[in-house]
C-alpha positions as CSV (number, residue, x, y, z in Angstrom):
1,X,42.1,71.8,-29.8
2,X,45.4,71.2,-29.1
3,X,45.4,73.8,-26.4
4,X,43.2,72.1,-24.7
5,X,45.3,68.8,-24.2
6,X,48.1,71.4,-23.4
7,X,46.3,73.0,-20.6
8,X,45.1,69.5,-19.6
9,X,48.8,68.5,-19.3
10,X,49.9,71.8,-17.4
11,X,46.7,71.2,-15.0
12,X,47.8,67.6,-14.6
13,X,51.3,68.8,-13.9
14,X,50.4,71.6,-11.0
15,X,47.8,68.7,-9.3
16,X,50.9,66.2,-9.3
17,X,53.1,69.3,-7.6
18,X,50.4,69.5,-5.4
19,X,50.1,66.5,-4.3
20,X,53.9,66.0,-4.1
21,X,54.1,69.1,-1.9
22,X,51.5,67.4,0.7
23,X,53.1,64.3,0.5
24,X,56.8,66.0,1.2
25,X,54.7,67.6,4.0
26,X,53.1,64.2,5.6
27,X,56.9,62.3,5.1
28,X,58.4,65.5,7.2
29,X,55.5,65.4,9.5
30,X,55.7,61.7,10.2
31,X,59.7,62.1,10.5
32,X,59.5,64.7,13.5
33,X,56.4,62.4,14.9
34,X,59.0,59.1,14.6
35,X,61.8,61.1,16.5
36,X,59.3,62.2,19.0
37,X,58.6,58.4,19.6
38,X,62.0,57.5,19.3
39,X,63.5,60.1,22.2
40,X,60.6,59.4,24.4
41,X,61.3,55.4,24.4
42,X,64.9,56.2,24.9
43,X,64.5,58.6,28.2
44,X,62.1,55.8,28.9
45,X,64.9,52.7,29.2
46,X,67.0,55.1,31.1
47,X,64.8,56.2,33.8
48,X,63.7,52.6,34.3
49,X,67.2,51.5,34.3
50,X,68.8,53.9,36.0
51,X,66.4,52.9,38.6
52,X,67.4,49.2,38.6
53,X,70.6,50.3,39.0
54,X,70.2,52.6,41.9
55,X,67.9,49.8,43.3
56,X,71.3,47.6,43.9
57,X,73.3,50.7,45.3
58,X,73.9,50.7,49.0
59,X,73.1,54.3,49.4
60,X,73.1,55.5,46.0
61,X,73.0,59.1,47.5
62,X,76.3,59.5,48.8
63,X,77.4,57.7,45.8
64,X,79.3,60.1,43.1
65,X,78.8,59.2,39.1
66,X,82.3,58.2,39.5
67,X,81.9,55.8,42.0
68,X,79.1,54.3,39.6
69,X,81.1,54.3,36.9
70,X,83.8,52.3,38.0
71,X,81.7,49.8,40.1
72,X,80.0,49.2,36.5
73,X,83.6,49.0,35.2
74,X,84.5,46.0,37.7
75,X,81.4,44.3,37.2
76,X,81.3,44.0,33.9
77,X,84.8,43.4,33.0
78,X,83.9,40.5,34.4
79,X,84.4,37.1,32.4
80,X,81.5,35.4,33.5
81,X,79.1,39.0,32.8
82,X,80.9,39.3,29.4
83,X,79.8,35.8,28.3
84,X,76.4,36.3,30.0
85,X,75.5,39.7,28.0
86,X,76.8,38.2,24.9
87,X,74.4,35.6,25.3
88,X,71.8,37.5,26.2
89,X,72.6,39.8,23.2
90,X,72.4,36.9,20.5
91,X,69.3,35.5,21.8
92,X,67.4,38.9,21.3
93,X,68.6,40.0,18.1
94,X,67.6,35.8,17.0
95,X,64.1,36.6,18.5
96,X,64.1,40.2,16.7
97,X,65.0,38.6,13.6
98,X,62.3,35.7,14.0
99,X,59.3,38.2,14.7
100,X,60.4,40.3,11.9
101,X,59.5,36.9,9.9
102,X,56.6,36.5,11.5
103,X,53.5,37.4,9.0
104,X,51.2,39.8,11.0
């Protein structure tokens, strides 16, 4: 009889590691699928900006990365772009943090 609640307990134990195991699997899974997601929005933003950018170049072709990156320097070492992309800034993360709030 009492091996019986033992065996019960040791049967209990291996369907919990089990489980466990598929679960460890599905969080890893889900991980790598998130990252995937993640890296694909990024090179996302950067193609579309990078094309705004090179929509306001004269002739972005004969332009090096160097040239870009100190026109980009210039511009936004700017006072008047430094207050504006603060602002801008602030008033996202306030609307982030409202529709976080939001119930769904």
């Amino acid at each position: 009889m009492a091996n019986k609640g033992l065996d019960k307990i040791r049967q209990e134990i291996e369907d919990s590691e089990r489980d466990l195991k598929l679960a460890k699997d599905q969080k890893k899974r889900l991980e790598a699928e998130q990252k995937k997601l993640t890296k694909n929005a990024r090179t996302h933003r950067l193609c579309t900006r990078g094309a705004m950018l090179e929509s306001h170049l004269g002739d972005p072709g004969i332009l090096e990365d160097e040239d870009v990156s100190n026109l980009l320097t210039l511009a936004f070492n700017q006072n008047a772009v430094q207050r504006e992309m603060t602002s801008m800034v602030l008033k996202r993360r306030r609307q982030a943090r409202l529709d976080d709030n939001e119930p769904l």
